[in-house]
C-alpha positions in Angstrom: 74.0 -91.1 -24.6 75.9 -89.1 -21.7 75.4 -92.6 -19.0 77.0 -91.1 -16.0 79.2 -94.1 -14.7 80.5 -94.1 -11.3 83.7 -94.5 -10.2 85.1 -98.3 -9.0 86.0 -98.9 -5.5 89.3 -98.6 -6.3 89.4 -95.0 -7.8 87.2 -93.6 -5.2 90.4 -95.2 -2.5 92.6 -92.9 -5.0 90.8 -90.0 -4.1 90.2 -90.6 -0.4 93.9 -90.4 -0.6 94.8 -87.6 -2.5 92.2 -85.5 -0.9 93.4 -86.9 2.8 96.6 -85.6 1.5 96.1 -82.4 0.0 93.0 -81.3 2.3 94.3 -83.1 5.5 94.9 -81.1 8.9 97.9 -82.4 11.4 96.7 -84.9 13.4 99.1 -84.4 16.7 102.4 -85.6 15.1 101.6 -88.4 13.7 99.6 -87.8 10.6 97.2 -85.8 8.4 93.2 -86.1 9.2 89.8 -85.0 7.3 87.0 -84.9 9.1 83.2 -85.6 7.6 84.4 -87.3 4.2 81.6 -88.3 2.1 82.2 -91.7 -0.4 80.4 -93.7 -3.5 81.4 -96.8 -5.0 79.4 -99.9 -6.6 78.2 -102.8 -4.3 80.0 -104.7 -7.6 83.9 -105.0 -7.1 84.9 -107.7 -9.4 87.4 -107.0 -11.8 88.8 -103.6 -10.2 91.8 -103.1 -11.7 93.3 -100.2 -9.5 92.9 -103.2 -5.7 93.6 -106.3 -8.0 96.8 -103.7 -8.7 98.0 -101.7 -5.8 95.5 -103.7 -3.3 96.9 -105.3 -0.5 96.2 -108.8 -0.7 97.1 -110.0 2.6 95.3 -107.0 4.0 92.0 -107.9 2.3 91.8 -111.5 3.1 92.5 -110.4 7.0 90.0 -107.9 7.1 87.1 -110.6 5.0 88.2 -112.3 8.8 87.6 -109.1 10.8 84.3 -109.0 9.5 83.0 -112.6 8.5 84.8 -114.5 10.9 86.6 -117.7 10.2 90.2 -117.7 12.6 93.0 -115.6 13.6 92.3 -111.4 12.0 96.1 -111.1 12.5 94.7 -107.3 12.9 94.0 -107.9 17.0 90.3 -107.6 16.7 87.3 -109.0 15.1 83.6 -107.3 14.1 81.7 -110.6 13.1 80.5 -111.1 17.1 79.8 -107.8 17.2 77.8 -107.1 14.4 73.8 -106.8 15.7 70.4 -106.5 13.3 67.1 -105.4 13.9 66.4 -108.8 15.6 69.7 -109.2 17.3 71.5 -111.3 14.9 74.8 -111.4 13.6 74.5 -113.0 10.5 72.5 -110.5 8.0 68.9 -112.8 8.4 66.9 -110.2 9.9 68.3 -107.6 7.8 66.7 -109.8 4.8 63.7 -111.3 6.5 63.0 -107.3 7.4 63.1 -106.2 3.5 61.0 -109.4 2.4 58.5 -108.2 4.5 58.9 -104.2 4.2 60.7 -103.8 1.2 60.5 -100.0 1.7 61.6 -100.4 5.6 64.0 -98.0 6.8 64.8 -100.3 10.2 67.4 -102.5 8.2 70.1 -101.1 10.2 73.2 -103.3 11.7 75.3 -102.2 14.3 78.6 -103.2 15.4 79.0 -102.8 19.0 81.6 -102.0 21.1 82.9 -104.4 24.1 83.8 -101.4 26.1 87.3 -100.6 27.7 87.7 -97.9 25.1 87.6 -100.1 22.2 85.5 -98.9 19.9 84.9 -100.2 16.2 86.0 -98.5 13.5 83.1 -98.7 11.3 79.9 -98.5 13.3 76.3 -98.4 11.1 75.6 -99.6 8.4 72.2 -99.2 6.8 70.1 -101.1 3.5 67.7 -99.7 1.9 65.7 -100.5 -1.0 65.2 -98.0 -3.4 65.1 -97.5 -7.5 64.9 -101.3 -7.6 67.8 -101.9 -5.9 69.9 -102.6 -2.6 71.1 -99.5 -1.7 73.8 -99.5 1.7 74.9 -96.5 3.7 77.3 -97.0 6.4 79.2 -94.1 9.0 82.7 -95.4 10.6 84.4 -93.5 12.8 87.4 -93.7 11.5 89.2 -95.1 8.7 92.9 -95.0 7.8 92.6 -94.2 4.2 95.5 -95.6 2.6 96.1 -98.9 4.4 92.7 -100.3 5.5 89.9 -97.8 3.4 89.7 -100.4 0.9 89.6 -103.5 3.0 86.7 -102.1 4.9 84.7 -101.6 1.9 85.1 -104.8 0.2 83.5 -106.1 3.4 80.9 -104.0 3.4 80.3 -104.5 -0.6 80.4 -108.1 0.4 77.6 -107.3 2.9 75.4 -105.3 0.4 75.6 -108.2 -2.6 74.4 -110.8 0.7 71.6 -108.8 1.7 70.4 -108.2 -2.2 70.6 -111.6 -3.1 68.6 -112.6 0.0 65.9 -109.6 -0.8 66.2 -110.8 -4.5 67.5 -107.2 -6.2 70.1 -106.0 -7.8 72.7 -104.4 -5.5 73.2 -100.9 -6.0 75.8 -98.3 -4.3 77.7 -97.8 -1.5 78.1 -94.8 0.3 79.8 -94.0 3.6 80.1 -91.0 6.0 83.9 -91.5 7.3 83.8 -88.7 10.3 88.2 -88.8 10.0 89.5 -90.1 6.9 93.7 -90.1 7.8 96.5 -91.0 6.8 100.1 -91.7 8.9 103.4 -90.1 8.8 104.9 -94.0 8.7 103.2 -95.0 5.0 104.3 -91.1 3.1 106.8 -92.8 1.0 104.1 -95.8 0.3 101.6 -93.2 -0.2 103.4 -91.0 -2.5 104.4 -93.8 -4.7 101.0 -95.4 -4.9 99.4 -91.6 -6.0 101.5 -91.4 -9.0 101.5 -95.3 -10.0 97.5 -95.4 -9.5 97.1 -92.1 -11.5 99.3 -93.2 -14.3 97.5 -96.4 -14.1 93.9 -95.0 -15.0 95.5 -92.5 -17.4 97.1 -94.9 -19.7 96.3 -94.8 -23.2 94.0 -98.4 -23.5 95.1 -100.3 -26.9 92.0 -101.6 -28.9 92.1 -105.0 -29.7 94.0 -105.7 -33.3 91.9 -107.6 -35.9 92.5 -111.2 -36.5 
């Protein structure tokens, strides 16, 4: 059988990288940008080996606050108030009382919305929709510093996609966003050169089979 089996979370934030990198355009002086960036990973991030590695930890558990809630971000701003359904909530119900009732819906849209003064989130739709039997999540952001918070923002929105499915009662399926600039700074090259060559050695290394008893 020739399964095609997609990539983890964490090697599709290897590639957002390397292809911010290599494909990147100066972004004034203080980085490298890629506009329009289109990425898939599974709704399913547990045992990733390339974030449990290189992931920040500190970084995810403040951006589980940015987006759930539950005291200070540390990152100066917060999405869980902002966060609107079909129905005006900001806790996923409608979302899941909408696909109970119209499982083929294409409403099951959240928004997160800006307080105005120019602050505007990063990641600003996010869309379920069931189809093939499962939960499947399409989101656009703005935005999204590749190599520091790409990853952070997705286990959030994985997070997201597993709630809704579980509610709906089916399987969650993939994730993909629409990034419309995908950068990288200046400040983290050293950081980002080093993490390139560890992550890639990483998911090149030879795997030892298990030695009989």
């Amino acid at each position: 059988m020739n399964d095609f089996v997609p990539p983890g979370l964490g090697e599709t934030w290897l590639n957002l990288v390397q292809k911010t990198v290599q494909s990147g355009t100066p972004l004034k002086d203080e980085g490298l940008e890629l506009l329009g960036v289109r990425v898939d990973f599974p709704a399913v991030t547990d045992g990733d080996e390339v974030l449990m590695r290189f992931g920040d930890h500190r970084m995810i558990e403040a951006m589980d606050r940015v987006f759930f809630g539950g005291g200070d971000t540390g990152l100066g701003h917060s999405y869980a108030r902002l966060l609107r359904g079909p129905e005006g909530r900001s806790d996923l119900s409608d979302v899941i009382a909408l696909l109970r009732a119209e499982p083929e819906s294409k409403r099951a849209v959240v928004t997160f919305c800006g307080e105005g003064g120019g602050r505007v989130p990063c990641v600003n739709v996010v869309e379920f929709l069931v189809r093939a039997g499962a939960l499947q999540t399409l989101y656009f952001a703005r935005g999204q510093d590749a190599y520091k918070k790409f990853y952070a923002d997705a286990l959030c929105l994985a997070k997201m996609a597993r709630r809704v499915a579980a509610g709906v009662g089916c399987p969650a399926g993939m994730v993909t966003g629409f990034i419309g600039s995908s950068h990288v700074y200046h400040a983290d090259q050293t950081a980002i050169t080093e993490f390139l060559a560890r992550a890639q050695w990483f998911l090149q290394r030879p795997v030892r089979s298990p030695q009989p008893a």
